[in-house]
N, C-alpha and C positions, 0 to 999 in steps of 0.2 A: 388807809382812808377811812376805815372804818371807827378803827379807834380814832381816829381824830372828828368823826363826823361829821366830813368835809364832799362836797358836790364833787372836787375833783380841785389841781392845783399843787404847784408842785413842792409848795408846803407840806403838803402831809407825803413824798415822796421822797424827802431831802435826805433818809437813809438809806435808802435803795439807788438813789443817784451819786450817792459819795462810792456807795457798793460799784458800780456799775464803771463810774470814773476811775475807781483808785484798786481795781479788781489786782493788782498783786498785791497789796496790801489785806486784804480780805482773800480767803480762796474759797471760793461760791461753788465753782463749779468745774467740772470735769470739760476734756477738752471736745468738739466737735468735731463728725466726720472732715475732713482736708478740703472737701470743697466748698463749705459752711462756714469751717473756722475762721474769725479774723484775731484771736488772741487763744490762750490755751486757759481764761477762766474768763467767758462770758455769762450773762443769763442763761442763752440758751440753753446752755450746759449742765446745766442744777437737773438734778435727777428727780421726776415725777415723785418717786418714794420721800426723798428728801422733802420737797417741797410740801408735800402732805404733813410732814413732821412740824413743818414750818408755822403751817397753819392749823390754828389750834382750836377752831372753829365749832368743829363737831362735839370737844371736849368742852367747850366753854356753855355753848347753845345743846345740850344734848335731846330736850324734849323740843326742839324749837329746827325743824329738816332744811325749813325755806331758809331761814337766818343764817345756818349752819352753812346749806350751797350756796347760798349768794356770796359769803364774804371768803370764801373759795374761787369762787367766778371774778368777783373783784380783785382779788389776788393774782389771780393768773393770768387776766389779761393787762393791768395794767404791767407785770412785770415782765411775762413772755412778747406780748403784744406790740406793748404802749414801749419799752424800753427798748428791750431786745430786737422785735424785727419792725417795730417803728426806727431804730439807727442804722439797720441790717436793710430796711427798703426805701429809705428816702427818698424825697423827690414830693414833699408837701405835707399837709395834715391829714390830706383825707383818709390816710390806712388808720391812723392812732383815733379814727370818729368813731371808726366801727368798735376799738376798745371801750372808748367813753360810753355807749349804749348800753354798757352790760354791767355798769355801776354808777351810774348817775338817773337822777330825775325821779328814782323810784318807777319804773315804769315793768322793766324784768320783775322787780318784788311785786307788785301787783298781779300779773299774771302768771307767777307761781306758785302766790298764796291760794289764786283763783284755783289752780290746776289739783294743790293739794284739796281743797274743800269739796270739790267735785269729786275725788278719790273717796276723801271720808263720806260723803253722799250718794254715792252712787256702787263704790265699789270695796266699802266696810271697813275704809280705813286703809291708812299707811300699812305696807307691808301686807297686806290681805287682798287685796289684788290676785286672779289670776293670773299667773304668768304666759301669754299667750298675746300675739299679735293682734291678735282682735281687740286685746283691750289695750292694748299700747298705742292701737289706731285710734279705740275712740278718745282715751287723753288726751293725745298730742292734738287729737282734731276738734276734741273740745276747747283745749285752749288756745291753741290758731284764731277758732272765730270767735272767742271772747276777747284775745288781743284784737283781732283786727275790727270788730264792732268799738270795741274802746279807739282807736285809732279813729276812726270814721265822727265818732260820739265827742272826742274833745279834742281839737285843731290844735291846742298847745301841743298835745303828744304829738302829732302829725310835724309840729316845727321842731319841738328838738329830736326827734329822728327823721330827719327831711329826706333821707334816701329812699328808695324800696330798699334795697338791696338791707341798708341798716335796720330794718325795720323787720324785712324777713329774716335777720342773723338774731337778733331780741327774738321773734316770734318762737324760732330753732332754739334757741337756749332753753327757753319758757318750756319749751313740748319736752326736751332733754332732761332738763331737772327734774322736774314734773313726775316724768315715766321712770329715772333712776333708782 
């Protein structure tokens, strides 16, 4: 999605859907605990390590943290999420919304540019951070209420994440990436 940058759409998905469909064809992934499995090479399957190799992110963007986790986060949920336990839990769209919120509209990129600048302002830069819960709280809680002031501030955001629920899982990524 990113290399094609695309909103979302299953254009920029159409190799990971050939993957997905034509999985003996392609061997992606290792097979799932018995009561999980429904083939012996789903998504599910692809090994965390693997997947990081996959994504080449951090190699490509190396002075650039946000760019680097977002199109990580983009990655993992449209394939674990949006592919995987979107076919794995069926029964409507609303589980594959919660995926779309964590790569679309720019709104996550926004409150984790915020979370790192706040780091650089307040606590000397990436990686210079004490390491200590105190200051994991005040990140995460700093950028909580700058999400949720944004939210409040411009109703477009508020419509394309119309849930709470999707709203507080953007907010969780936001404080996650942020603090990693």
């Amino acid at each position: 999605i990113g290399a094609y940058k695309m909103c979302a759409g299953e254009a920029a998905v159409a190799d990971l859907a050939f993957a997905a469909k034509h999985a003996g064809v392609i061997q992606m992934a290792d097979i799932l605990p018995a009561r999980r499995a429904r083939g012996p090479n789903e998504p599910g399957g692809i090994k965390f390590g693997h997947f990081c190799d996959m994504v080449q992110s951090d190699r490509k963007y190396p002075n650039d943290p946000v760019r680097s986790s977002l199109e990580i986060v983009a990655a993992g949920t449209m394939l674990f999420d949006q592919i995987w336990l979107g076919s794995y839990m069926s029964g409507g769209v609303g589980f594959t919304q919660y995926a779309t919120a964590a790569y679309t509209d720019n709104i996550l990129d926004d409150f984790t540019q915020y979370g790192v600048d706040y780091i650089k302002k307040h606590h000397g830069g990436i990686g210079k951070a004490k390491a200590t819960q105190e200051v994991v709280n005040d990140i995460a809680t700093e950028v909580n209420l700058y999400g949720m002031e944004q939210y409040e501030e411009f109703p477009t955001a508020l419509e394309s994440h119309f849930g709470g629920s999707q709203r507080a899982s953007v907010l969780a990524a936001a404080s996650g990436i942020t603090t990693s």
